[in-house]
N, C-alpha and C positions, 0 to 999 in steps of 0.2 A: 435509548441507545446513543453511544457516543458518537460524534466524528472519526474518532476511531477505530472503533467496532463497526460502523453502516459499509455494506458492501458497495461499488460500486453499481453503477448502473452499466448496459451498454455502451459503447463508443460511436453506433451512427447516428449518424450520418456526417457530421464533422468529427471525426478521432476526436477523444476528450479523455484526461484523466487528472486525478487529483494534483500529479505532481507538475504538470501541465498551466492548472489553475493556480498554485501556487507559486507557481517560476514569474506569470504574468502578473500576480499580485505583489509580488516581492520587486518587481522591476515597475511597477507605478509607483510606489511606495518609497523606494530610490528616487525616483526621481520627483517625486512632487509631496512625500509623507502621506500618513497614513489618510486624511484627508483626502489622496486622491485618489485611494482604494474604494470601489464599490464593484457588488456583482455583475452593474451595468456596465462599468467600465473594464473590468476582467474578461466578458464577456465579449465586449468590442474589438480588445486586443487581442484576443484568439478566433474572431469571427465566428460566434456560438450566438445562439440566442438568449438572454440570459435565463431564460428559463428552465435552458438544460441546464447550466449552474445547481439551480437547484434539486436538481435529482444529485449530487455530488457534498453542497454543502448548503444547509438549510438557513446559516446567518452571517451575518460579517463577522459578529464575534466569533463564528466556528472556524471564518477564514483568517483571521488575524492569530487563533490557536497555529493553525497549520504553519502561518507563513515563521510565526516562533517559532515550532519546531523546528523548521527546515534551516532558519539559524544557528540554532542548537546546535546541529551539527559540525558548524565552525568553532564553536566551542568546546566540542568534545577534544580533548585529548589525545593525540594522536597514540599516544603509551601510557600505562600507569607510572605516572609520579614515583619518584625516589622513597620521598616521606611526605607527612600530612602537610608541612610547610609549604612545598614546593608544591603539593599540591592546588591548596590555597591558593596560593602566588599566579600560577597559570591559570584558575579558573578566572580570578581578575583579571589580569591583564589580557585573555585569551577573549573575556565579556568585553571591557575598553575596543581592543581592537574590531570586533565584531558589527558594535554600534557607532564606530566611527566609520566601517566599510557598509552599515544601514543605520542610518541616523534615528529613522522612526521606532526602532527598536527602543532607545531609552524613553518614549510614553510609555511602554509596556512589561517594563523591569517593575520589578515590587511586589508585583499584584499573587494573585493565586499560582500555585507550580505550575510547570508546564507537565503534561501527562503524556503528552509524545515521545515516542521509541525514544527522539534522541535528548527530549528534555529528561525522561527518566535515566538515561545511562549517564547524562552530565551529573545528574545527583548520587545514581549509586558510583560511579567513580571517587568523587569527591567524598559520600560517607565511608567509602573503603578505605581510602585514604588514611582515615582516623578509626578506623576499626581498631577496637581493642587498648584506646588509650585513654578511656575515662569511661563513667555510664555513659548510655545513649542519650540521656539529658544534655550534663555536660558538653556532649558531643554535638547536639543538634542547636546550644545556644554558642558554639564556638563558630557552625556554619553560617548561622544566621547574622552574628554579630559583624561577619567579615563581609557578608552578603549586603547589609546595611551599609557598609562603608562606601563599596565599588560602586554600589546603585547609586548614593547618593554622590560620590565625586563625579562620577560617567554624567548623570544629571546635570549638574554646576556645568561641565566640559559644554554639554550639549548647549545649553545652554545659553552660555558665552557666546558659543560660535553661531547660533543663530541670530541673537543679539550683532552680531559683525555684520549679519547679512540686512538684517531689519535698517540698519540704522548704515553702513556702506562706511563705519569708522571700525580699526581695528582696536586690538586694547588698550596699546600706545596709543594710538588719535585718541580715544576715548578719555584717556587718563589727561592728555594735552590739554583738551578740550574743557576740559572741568577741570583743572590744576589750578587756576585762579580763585575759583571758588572754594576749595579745600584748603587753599593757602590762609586763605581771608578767614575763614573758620578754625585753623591751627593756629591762629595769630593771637585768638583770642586768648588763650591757653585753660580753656575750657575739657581739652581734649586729648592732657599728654600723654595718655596709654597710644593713642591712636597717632598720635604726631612722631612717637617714636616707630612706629612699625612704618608710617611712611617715608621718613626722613634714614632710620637707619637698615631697616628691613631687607631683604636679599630676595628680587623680583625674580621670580623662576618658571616656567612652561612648565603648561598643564602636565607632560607625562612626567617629570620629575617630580612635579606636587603629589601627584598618583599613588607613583613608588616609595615615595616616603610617607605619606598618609599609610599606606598600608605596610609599610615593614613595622610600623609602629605599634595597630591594630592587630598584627602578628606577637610581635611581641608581646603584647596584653595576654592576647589566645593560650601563648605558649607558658604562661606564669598559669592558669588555670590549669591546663592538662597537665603539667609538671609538679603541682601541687600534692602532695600525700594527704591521704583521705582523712576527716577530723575523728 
């Protein structure tokens, strides 16, 4: 039986309920990542014993399920989308947003679907979306391929900005700080593909990198499903 099929237990003697356990897991997790989530710690910040936790959810993995889908839910869509574009479009930038407002979400992109109410309705939205405009083949390596994109820039993003935290230099400092040594290495001219992207390249933030990484990834999608069958 799943986490989300197991009924709850009672709630005495300290009120307790899933969504409860999930509020306090997703607010350690804010603030200190997923490493600072455990059932002992969820359990202290609700003043539970942890062992009634587990009449609720049997693992970390089950709770790290939950605390994704309660994310989901910023995800979802507040309307259905125009067309499958636009659909697309939102699902990214609506994920971006999401794991910028909870960082430790980007460890947990990638992996298996999410099967909670609101991980299921962010996928049947977005397959609705392209209902009806190629087979469901077609259709489920168009999701995927856009789904590969976001994960993998949302990642880089996250990344970065941890990097800023780890090290107390932002990208400027960082780029200042090592500009000598990449000079010294350009000089050689060992490296003109790379000397030209430094020297004439056009330095942009991350959301702008985002948006045009993926309008691009769109346009691919959309030379596919536009295609007349062989």
């Amino acid at each position: 039986m799943t986490v989300w099929d197991r009924p709850e237990p009672p709630t005495r003697p300290v009120p307790l309920d899933r969504e409860r356990i999930v509020a306090a897991a997703i607010a350690l997790a804010d603030e200190g990542g997923l490493e600072a989530v455990s059932l002992r710690k969820v359990a202290a910040r609700l003043n539970a014993g942890p062992m009634r936790l587990y009449g609720y959810i049997s693992t970390k993995e089950e709770l790290f399920d939950l605390m994704v889908d309660e994310v989901q839910a910023e995800i979802l869509p507040e309307e259905q989308p125009g067309d499958w574009r636009e659909a697309l479009c939102i699902l990214a930038h609506r994920t971006r947003q999401a794991v910028l407002r909870h960082e430790w979400l980007a460890d947990l992109l990638g992996g298996r679907p999410s099967l909670g109410p609101n991980g299921l309705a962010v996928t049947e939205a977005t397959l609705a979306a392209l209902d009806g405009l190629a087979d469901i083949d077609t259709v489920m390596r168009a999701v995927e391929t856009v789904s590969a994109y976001f994960t993998g820039a949302i990642r880089r993003e996250i990344a970065n900005l941890r990097a800023e935290r780890a090290t107390g230099l932002s990208k400027r400092d960082w780029q200042r700080a090592h500009g000598p040594h990449v000079t010294r290495m350009l000089a050689t001219g060992r490296f003109p593909a790379l000397a030209r992207a430094v020297y004439d390249g056009t330095d942009v933030d991350a959301e702008a990198s985002f948006a045009t990484g993926l309008d691009w990834v769109l346009d691919a999608v959309a030379a596919k499903l536009t295609r007349p069958p062989a």
